[in-house]
ROLUM-72197 format. One record per residue (C-alpha): x, y, z. Coordinates in Angstrom, 1 decimal. Example, Ala and Ser with C-alpha at 12.3 -4.5 7.8 and 13.67 -1.06 7.14 Angstrom:
+--------+--------+--------+
:   east :  north :     up :
+--------+--------+--------+
:   12.3 :   -4.5 :    7.8 :
:   13.7 :   -1.1 :    7.1 :
+--------+--------+--------+
END
This chain:
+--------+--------+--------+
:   east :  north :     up :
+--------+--------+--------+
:   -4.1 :   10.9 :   42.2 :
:   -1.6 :   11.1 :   39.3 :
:    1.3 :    8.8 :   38.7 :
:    3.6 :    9.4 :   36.3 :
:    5.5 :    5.8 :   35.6 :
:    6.6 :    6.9 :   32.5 :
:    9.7 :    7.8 :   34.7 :
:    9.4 :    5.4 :   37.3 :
:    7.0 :    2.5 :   39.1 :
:    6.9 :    1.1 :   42.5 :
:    5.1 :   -1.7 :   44.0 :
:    3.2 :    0.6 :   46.5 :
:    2.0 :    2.7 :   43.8 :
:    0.9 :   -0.2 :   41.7 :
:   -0.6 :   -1.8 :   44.6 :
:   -2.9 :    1.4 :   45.4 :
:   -4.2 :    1.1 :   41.7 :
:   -5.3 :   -2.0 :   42.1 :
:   -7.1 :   -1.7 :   45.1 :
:   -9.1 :    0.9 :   43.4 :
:  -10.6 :   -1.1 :   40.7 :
:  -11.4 :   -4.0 :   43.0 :
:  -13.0 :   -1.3 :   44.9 :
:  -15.5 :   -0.3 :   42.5 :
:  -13.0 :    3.1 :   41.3 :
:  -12.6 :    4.7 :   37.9 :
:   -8.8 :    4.8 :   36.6 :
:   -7.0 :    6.3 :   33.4 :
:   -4.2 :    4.0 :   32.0 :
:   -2.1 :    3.6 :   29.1 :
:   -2.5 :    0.7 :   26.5 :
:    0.3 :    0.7 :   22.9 :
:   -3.0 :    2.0 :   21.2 :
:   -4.9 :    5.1 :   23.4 :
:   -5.2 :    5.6 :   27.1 :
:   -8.2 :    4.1 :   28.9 :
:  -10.6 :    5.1 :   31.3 :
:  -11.3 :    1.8 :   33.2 :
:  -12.9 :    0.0 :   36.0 :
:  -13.8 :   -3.9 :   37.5 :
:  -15.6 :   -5.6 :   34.2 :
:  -17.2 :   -7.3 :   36.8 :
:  -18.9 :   -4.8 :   39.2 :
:  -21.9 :   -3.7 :   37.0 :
:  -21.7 :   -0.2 :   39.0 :
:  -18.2 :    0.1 :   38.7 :
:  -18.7 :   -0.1 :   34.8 :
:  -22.0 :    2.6 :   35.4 :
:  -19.2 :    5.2 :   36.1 :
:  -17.7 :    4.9 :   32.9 :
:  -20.6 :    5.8 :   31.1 :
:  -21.4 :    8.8 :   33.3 :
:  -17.9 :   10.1 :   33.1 :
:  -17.9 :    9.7 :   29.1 :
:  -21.1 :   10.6 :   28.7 :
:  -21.6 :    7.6 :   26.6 :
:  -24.7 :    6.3 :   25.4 :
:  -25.3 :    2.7 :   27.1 :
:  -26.2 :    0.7 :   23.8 :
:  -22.2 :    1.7 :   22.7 :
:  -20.8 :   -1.9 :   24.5 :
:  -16.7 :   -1.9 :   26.5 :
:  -13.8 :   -3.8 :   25.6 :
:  -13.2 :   -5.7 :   28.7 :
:   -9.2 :   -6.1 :   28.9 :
:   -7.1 :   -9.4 :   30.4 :
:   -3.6 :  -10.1 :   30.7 :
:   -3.4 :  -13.7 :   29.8 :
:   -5.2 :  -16.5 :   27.7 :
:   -6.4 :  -17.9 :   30.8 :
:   -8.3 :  -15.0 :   31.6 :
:  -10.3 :  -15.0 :   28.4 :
:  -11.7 :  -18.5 :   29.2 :
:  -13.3 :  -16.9 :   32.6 :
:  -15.9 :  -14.9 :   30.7 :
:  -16.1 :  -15.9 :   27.1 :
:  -17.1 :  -20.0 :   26.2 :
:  -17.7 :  -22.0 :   22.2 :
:  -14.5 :  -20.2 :   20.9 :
:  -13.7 :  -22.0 :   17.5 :
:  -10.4 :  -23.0 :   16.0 :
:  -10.4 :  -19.7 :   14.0 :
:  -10.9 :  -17.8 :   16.8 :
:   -8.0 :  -19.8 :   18.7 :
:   -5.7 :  -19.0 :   15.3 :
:   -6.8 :  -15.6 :   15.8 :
:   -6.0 :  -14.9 :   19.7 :
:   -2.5 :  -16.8 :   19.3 :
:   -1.3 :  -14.6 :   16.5 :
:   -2.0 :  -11.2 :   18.0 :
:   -2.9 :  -11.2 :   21.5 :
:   -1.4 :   -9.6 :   23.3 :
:   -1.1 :   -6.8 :   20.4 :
:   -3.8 :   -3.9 :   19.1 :
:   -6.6 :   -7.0 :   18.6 :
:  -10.1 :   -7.2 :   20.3 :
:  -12.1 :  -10.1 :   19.4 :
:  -15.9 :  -10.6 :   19.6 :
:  -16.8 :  -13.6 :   21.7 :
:  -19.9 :  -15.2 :   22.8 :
:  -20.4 :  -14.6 :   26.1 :
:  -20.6 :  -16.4 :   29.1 :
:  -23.5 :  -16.8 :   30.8 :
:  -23.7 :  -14.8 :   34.5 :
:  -20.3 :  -13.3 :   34.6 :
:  -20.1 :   -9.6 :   32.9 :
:  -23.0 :   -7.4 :   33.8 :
:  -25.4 :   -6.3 :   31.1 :
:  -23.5 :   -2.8 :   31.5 :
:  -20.6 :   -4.3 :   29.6 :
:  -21.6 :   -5.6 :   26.5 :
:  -24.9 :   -3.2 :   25.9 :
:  -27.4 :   -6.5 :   26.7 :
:  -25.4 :   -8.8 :   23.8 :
:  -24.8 :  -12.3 :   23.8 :
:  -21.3 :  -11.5 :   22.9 :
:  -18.0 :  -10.2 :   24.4 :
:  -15.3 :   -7.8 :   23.0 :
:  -11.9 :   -8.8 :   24.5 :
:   -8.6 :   -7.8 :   24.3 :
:   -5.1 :   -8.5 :   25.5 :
:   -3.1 :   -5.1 :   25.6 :
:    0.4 :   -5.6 :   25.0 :
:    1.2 :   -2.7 :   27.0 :
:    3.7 :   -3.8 :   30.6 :
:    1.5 :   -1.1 :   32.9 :
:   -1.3 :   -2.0 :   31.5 :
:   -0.7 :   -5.8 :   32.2 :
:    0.4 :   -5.1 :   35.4 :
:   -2.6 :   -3.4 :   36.5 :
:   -4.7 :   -5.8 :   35.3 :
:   -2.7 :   -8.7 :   36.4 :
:   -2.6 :   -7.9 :   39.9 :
:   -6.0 :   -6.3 :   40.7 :
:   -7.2 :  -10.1 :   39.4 :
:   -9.8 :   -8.9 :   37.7 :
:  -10.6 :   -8.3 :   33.8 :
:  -11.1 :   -4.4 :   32.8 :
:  -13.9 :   -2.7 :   31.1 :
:  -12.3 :    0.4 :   29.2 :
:  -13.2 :    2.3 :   26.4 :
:  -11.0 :    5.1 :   24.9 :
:  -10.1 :    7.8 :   27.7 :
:  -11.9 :   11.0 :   26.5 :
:  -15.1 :   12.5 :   26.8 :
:  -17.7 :   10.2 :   24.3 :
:  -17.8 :   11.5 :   20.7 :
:  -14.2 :   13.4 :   21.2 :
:  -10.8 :   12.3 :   19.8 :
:   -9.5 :    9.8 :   22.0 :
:   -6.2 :   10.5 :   24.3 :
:   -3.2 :    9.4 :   23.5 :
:   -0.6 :   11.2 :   26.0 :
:   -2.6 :   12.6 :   29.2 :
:   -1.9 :   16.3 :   28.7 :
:   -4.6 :   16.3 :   25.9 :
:   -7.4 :   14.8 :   28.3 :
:   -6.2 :   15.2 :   31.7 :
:   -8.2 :   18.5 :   32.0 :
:  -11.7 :   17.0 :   31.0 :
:  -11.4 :   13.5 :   32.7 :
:   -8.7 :   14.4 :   36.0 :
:  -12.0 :   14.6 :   38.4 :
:  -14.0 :   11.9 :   36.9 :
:  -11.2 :    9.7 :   38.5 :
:  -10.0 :    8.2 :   41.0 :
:   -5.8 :    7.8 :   39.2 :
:   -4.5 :    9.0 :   36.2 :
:   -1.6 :    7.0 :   35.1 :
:    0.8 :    8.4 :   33.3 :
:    2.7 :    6.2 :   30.8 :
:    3.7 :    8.6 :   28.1 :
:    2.5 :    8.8 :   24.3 :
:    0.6 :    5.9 :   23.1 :
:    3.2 :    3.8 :   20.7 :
:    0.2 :    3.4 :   18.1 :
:   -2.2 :    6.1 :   18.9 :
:   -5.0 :    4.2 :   17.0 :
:   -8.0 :    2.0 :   18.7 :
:   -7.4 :   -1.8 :   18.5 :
:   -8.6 :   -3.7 :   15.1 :
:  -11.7 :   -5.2 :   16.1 :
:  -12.6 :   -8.9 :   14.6 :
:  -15.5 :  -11.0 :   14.6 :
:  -15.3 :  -14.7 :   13.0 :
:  -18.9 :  -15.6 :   11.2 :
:  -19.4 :  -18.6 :    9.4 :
:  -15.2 :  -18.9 :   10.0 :
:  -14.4 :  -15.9 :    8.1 :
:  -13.1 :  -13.0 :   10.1 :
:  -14.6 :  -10.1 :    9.5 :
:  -13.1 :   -6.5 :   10.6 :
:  -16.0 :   -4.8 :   12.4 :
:  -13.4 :   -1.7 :   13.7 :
:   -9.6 :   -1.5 :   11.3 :
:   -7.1 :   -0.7 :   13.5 :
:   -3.2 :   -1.7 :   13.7 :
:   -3.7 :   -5.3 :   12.4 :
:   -4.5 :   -5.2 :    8.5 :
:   -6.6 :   -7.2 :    6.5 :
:   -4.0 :   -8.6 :    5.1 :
:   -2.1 :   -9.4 :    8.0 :
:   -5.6 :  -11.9 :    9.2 :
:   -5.6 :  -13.5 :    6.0 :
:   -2.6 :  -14.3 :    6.4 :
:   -3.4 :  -16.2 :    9.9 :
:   -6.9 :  -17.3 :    8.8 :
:   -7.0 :  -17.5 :    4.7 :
:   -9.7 :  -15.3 :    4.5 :
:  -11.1 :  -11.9 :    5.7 :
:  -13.9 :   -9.5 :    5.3 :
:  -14.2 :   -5.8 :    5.9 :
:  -17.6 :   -5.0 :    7.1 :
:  -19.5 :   -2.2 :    5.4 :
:  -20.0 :   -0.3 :    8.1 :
:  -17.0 :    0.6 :    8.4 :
:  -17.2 :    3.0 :    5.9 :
:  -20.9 :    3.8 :    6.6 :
:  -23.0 :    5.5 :    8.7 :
:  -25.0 :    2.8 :   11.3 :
:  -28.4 :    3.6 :   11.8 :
:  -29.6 :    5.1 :   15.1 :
:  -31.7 :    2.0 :   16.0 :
:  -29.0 :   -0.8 :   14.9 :
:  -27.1 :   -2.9 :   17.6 :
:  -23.5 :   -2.9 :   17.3 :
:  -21.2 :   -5.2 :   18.9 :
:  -17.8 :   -3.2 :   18.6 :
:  -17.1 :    0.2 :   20.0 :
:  -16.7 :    2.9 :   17.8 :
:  -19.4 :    1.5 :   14.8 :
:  -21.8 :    4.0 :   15.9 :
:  -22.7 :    7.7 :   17.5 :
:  -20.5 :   10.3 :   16.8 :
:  -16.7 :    9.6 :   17.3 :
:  -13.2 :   11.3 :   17.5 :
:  -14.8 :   14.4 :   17.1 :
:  -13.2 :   18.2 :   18.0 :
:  -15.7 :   21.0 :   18.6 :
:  -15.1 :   22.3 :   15.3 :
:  -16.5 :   21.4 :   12.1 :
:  -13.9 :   19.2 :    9.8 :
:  -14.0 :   17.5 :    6.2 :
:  -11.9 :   14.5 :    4.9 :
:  -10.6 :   16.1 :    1.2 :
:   -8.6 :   13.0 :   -1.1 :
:   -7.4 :   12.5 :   -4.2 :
:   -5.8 :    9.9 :   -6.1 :
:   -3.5 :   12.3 :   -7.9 :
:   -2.1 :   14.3 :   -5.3 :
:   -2.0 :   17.7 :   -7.3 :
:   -5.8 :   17.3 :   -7.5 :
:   -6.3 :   16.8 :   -4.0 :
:   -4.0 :   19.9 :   -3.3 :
:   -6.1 :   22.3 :   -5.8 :
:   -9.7 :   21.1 :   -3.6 :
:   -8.1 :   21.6 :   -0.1 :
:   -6.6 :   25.3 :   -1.7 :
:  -10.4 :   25.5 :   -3.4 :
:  -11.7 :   25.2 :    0.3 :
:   -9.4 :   27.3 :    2.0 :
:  -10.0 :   30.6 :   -0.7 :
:  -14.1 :   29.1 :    0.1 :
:  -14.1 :   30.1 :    4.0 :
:  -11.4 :   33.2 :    3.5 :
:   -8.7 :   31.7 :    5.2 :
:  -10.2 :   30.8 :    8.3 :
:   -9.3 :   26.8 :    8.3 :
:   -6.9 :   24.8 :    9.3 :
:   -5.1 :   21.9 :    7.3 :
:   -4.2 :   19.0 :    8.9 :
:   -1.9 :   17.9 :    5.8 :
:    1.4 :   16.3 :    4.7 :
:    5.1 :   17.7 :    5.3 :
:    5.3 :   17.2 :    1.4 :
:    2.5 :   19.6 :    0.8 :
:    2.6 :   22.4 :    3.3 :
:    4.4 :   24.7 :    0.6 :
:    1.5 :   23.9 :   -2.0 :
:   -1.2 :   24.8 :    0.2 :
:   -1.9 :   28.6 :    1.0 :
:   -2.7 :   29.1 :    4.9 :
:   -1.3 :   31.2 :    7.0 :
:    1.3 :   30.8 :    9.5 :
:    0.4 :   29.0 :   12.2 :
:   -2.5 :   26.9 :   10.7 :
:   -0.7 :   24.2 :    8.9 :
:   -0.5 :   21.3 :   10.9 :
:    1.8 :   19.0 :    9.6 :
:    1.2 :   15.7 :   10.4 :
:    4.5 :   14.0 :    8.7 :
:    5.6 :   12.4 :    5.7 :
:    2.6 :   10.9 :    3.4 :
:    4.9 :    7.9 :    3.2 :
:    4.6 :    7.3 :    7.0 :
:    1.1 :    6.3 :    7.6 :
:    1.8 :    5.4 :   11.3 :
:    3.3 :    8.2 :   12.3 :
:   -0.5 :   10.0 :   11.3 :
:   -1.7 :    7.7 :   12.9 :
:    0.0 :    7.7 :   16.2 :
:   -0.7 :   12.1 :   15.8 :
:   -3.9 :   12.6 :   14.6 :
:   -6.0 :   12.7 :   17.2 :
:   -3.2 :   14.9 :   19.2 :
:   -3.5 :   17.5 :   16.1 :
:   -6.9 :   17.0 :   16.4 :
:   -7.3 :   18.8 :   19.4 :
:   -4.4 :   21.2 :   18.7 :
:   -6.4 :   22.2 :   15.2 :
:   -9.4 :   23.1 :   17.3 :
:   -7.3 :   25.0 :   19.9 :
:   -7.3 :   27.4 :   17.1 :
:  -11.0 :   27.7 :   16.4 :
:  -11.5 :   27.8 :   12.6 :
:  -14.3 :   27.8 :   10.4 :
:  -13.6 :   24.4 :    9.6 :
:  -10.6 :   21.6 :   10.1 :
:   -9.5 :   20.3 :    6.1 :
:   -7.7 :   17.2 :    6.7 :
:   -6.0 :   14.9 :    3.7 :
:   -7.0 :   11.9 :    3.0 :
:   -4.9 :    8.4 :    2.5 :
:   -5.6 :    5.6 :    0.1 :
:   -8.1 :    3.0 :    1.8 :
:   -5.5 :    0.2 :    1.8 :
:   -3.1 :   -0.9 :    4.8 :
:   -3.3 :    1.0 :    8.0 :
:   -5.2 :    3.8 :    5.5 :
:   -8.1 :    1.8 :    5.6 :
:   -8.2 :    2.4 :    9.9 :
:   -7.2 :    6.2 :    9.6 :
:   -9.7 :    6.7 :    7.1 :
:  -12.5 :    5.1 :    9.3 :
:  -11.6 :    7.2 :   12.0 :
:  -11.5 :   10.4 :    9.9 :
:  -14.6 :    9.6 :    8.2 :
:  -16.3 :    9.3 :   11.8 :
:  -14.4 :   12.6 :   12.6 :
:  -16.0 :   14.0 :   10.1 :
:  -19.2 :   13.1 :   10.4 :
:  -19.0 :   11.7 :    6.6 :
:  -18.9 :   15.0 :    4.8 :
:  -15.9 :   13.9 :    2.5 :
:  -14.7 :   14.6 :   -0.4 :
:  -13.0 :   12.2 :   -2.5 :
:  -11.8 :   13.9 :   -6.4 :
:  -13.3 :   11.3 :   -8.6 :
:  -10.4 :   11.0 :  -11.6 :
+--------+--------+--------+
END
């Protein structure tokens, strides 16, 4: 079934959703960051379809979603006075915090065998609806097929999840277009396990102190546990091969992206800046310009939508341009690096 209450909502509709996650079904929804594919956080075979629709691999744990502060109390327990600081501040909002879990509530499924929880509040109205009213938390990760860019309007994924599911709802473009910042406190220090919306500097400000953890710019290894989505396995991935090309200076990082283009004979696309496209020699039709370097949230709420439109084209190889690793850079540079799969080039001054 598809709903499209981006133009309208109605109770009946919204009370047929419902009944389909507390009856064990798979549904696509929108959230301010991507679209989800979710189901009953509670129902461990419920949550088993996710996986098999995704194809994701089952040590990769879910972000189980509530709709009040209430609701995180039901299924996580010992949460500290940073922690509290933390989920008053930006919940609901782009924020998933790690929790320790409590005992014989979530299936195994859900947080890959952990002791911990990853829980978030979206601050999305359909979103908080749904969960609201079914009465029970949601497991959902990005709605895309595992390793792939995640979907952020539902004519990019609607094709390779529609018969997977049981609803697709339709909510228009995601507002951010960029997974939530993920945060675990240790030793009361928050540390940013995922960047996302919510900056370091934004945390410190709430809790004094924070830490980026260095695997966020890292490869994890095949055998390490992970506690937040998106850490490890390939992610936000087209078919095609890309590379991550930056440069302080940006005439130098326009000379290696026209270097790399002269390399492969042409056949690339750029993903680059509005300010560059009459520096860098493509031809027609494969320079995708992704806005303003000076507006790092609109790449954000577009690149994975280019993404996909860049491998529409089928190149050699994607070159996309890089953004200093402060701010909201350091989240779109994550997510490019794992795009990537770390070949990047960065011009060393």
């Amino acid at each position: 079934m598809y709903y499209n209450w981006e133009e309208n909502t109605s109770t009946e509709e919204l009370k047929v959703i419902c009944n389909l996650i507390k009856n064990g079904e798979l549904i696509i929804f929108p959230t301010e960051t991507v679209y989800g594919i979710g189901a009953n956080a509670l129902d461990a075979e419920a949550v088993g379809k996710i996986f098999i629709a995704k194809g994701r691999p089952s040590d990769n744990p879910l972000i189980v979603h509530v709709a009040s502060k209430e609701e995180i109390y039901n299924i996580a327990t010992d949460i500290t006075e940073v922690e509290e600081k933390l989920i008053e501040s930006f919940m609901p909002g782009p924020f998933t915090i790690i929790l320790k879990k409590k005992e014989n509530v979530l299936p195994d499924i859900v947080t890959a065998g952990l002791d911990t929880v990853a829980v978030r509040m979206p601050n999305n109205l359909i979103a908080q609806a749904i969960i609201t009213f079914s009465g029970v938390p949601i497991a959902a990760p990005s709605a895309n097929i595992s390793g792939k860019p995640s979907g952020t309007n539902i004519s990019d994924i609607r094709n390779e999840l529609e018969s997977k599911v049981s609803a697709i709802i339709d909510g228009g473009d995601s507002s951010i277009g960029l997974e939530s910042t993920v945060v675990k406190v240790i030793n009361e220090i928050p540390v940013i396990l995922r960047p996302g919306k919510i900056t370091p500097e934004e945390i410190r400000e709430v809790a004094g102190n924070v830490e980026i953890d260095k695997k966020v710019f890292e490869q994890v290894g095949k055998d390490e546990k992970v506690e937040s989505p998106g850490m490890k396995h390939r992610h936000y991935a087209p078919n095609t091969k890309c590379q991550l090309i930056y440069a302080k200076d940006e005439k130098n990082q326009i000379f290696e992206i026209n270097k790399r283009v002269r390399k492969y004979k042409g056949d690339v696309v750029v993903i680059g800046f509005t300010e560059h496209k009459k520096d860098i020699v493509v031809s027609e039709g494969r320079y995708i310009d992704i806005g303003s370097k000076h507006d790092l949230e609109a790449f954000a709420k577009n690149i994975y939508s280019e993404l996909r439109n860049a491998d529409k084209i089928k190149p050699e190889i994607i070159l996309i341009e890089g953004v200093p690793k402060e701010g909201l850079g350091i989240a779109i540079m994550n997510r490019l690096l794992r795009t990537c799969e770390y070949d990047y080039f960065e011009y060393k001054e």
